[in-house]
N, C-alpha and C positions, 0 to 999 in steps of 0.2 A: 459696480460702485467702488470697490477695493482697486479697482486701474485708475478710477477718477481722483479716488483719495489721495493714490500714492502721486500724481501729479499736484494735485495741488500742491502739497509736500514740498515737491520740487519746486515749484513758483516761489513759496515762503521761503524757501533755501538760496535764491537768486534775486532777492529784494533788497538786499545788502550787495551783490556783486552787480559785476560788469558784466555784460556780453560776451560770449567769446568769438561770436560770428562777428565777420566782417563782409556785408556784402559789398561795401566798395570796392576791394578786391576777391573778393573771392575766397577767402580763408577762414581759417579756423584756429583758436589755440584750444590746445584738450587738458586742462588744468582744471584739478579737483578744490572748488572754493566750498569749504567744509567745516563745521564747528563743532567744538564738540558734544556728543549728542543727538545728534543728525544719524538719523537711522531710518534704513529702508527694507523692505524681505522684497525676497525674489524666490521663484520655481526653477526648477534646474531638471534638466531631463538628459538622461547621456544617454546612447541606444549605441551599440555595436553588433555589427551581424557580421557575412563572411555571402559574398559573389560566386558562384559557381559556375561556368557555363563560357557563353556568348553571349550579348546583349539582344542575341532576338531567344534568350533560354534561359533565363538565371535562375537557377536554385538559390534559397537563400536558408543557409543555415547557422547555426551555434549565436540565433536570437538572446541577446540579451537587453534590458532597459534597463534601469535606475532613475528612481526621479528622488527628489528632497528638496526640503526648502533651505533658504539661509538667511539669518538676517543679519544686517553688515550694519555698525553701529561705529563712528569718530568717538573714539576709545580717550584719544589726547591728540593735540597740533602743538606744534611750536614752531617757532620760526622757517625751521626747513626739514620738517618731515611730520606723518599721521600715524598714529599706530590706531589699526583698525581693524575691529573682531570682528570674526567671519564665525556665525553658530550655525553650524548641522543638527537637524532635525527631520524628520517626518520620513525615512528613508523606505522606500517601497521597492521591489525585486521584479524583474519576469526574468527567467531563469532554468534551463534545467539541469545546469550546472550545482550541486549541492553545497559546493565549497564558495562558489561565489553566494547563493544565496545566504550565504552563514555571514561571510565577511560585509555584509551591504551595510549589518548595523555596526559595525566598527565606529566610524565617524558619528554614529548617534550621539547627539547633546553632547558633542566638544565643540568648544571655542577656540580657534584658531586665531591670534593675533600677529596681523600681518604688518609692518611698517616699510613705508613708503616714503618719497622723498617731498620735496612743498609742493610738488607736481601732481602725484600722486601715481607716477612710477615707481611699481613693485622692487623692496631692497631684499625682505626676506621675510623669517618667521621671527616673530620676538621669544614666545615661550614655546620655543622644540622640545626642549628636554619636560614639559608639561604634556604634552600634548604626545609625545614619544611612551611616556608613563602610564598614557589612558588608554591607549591605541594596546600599549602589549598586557594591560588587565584586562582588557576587551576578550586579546587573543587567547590567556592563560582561561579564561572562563567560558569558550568556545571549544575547546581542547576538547571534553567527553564526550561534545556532539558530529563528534569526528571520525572518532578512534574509531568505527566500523566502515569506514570509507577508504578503498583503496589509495594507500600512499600518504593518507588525510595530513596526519602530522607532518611528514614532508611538504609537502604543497600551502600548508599552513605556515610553516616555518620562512618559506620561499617568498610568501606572500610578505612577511612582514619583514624580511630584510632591508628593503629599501626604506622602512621606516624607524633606523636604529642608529641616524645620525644628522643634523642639520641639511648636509648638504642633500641625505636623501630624503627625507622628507620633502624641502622646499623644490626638491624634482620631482616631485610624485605626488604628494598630497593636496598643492594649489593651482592647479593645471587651471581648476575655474576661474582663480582669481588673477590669475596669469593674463589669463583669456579677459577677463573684468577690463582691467587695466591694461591693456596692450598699448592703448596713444594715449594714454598720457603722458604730457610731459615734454610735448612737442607741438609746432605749427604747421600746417598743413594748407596745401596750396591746391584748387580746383586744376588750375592748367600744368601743377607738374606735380609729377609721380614719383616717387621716393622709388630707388632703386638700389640693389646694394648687396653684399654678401655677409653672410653670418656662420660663427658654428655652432652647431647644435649638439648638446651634451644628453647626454642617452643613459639613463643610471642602470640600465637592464645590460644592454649591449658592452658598454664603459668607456668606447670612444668619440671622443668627439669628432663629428660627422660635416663638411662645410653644404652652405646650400646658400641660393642663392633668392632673393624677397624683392616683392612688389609694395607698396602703400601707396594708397591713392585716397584722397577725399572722392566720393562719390555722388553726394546729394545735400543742398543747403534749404533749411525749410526755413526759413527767417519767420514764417508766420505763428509755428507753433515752438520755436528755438529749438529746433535739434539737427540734427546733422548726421550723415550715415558714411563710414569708414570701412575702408576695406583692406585687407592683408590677406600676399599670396606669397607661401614658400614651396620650393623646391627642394630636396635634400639630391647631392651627387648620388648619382643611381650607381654608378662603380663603389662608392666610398661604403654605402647601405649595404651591396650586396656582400661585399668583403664582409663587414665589421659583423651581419648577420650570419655569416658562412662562421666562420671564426667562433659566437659568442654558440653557435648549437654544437660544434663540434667539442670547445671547452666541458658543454653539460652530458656531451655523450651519446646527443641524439642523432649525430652524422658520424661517418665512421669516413677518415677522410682514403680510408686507401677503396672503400667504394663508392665515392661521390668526390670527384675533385670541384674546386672552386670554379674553374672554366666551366664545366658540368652542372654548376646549381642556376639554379633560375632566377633572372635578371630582375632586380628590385625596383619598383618606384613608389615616391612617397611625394603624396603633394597635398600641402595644409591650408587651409582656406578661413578668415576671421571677417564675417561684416558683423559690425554693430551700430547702432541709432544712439545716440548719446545727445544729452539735453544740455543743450551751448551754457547758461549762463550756469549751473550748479557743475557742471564735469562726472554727472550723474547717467550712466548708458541706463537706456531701457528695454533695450532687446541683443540680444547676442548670439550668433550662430556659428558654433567653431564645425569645419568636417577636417575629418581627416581620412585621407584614401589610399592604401597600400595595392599596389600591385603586383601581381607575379604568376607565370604562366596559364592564365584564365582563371584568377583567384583575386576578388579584388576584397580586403580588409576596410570598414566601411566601420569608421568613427562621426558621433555629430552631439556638441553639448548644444543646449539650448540654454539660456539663463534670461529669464522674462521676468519683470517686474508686478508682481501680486495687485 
């Protein structure tokens, strides 16, 4: 009943706009037509575990999930951009990591406001320095539940770096809504595939990394308006291995006169985004980001999920 609601929603949201399917050609434009007050929730479920093995053996270990809801609410529009709160709620753990299970409620009940451009391509965070505020009283009052955990304060500390300035936030804290908004803001064509090269900036590592992307529209359903998108990257397996060899031996954990660079194990990384987005509102209703590290019979095995309630 709550997947039917939230459609309807969307119909009422798209009774004022256009189309954005074109089945005469075959296209698509992924532009956010949004007023303000237009609000949806969505379930979000991120899972990371770790491959061991060969593919006829896999162990599968250092399981973790995270699921929360969010509800994303047109905050304000003006001529050429949205600013639009993103609220964390409901957060739940599987875990036996103790430090991760502490930090899951960090983002409980903050409002992130995100601004976007008339398209509704991600520009950034509007209130960092808010949201920077609540995140490190979070952390000050996680502090006791620690202090008997090896290293606790450290690893705590370590955790919230990347959350102690704009730019690391907006790398680290909106991966979802990164993912939300991937095509917006563009037109998209059945018979050709967007191709192209990008660099990808890395707040843990610290350099930026080149890699090379696929986009492709994938499926037009003109009967129920939605349309399903797809994005494939690559990151340079030389450029990963380096920048990774490099950022463990800076922390200490490679000692480089017994592990040379030639010597460490060869990286891949390859990121994958389909989502179903509802033509005439610029509204997705389903989204599946993975992300898949490889290295010597070890594969790192990322996957959000963001579905509409």
């Amino acid at each position: 009943m709550k997947v039917f609601t939230q459609f309807m929603l969307l119909l009422l949201f798209s009774l004022s706009s256009f189309g954005q399917i074109n089945m005469a050609d075959s296209t698509v434009s992924v532009v956010g037509y949004w007023a303000i007050g237009d609000s949806l929730s969505y379930n979000v479920s991120h899972v990371e575990y770790k491959l061991k093995g060969d593919t006829a053996a896999y162990d599968t270990t250092e399981y973790m999930k995270l699921t929360y809801e969010v509800d994303i609410t047109i905050k304000d529009s003006t001529e050429n951009s949205y600013t639009i709160e993103w609220l964390y709620r409901g957060h739940s753990i599987q875990s036996e990591d103790s430090i991760i299970q502490k930090l899951a409620t960090v983002l409980e009940d903050i409002a992130v406001l995100i601004k976007t451009d008339e398209f509704g391509a991600v520009q950034g965070i509007e209130n960092w320095e808010e949201v920077r505020g609540k995140i490190n009283d979070i952390a000050t009052k996680m502090a006791p539940f620690i202090k008997d955990i090896p290293n606790g304060k450290q690893l705590l500390e370590e955790a919230m770096n990347p959350f102690q300035t704009k730019e690391g936030l907006e790398g680290n804290l909106i991966d979802d809504a990164i993912q939300f908004y991937t095509y917006h803001g563009k037109m998209y064509d059945t018979d050709k595939e967007l191709k192209g090269e990008v660099q990808i900036q890395n707040q843990v590592i610290g350099k930026p990394m080149d890699a090379t992307f696929n986009i492709w529209l994938d499926e037009l359903d003109l009967e129920n308006d939605t349309f399903i998108m797809r994005y494939y990257q690559a990151i340079d397996s030389l450029q990963l291995t380096s920048a990774t060899y490099e950022h463990l031996v800076e922390l200490g954990t490679l000692n480089r006169n017994l592990v040379k660079l030639e010597n460490f194990p060869v990286l891949t990384n390859d990121f994958y985004i389909a989502t179903r987005i509802h033509g005439s509102s610029g509204w997705p209703t389903y989204s599946v980001q993975t992300t898949i590290t490889k290295a010597e019979g070890v594969e790192n095995f990322e996957e959000r999920i963001i579905q509409i309630k």
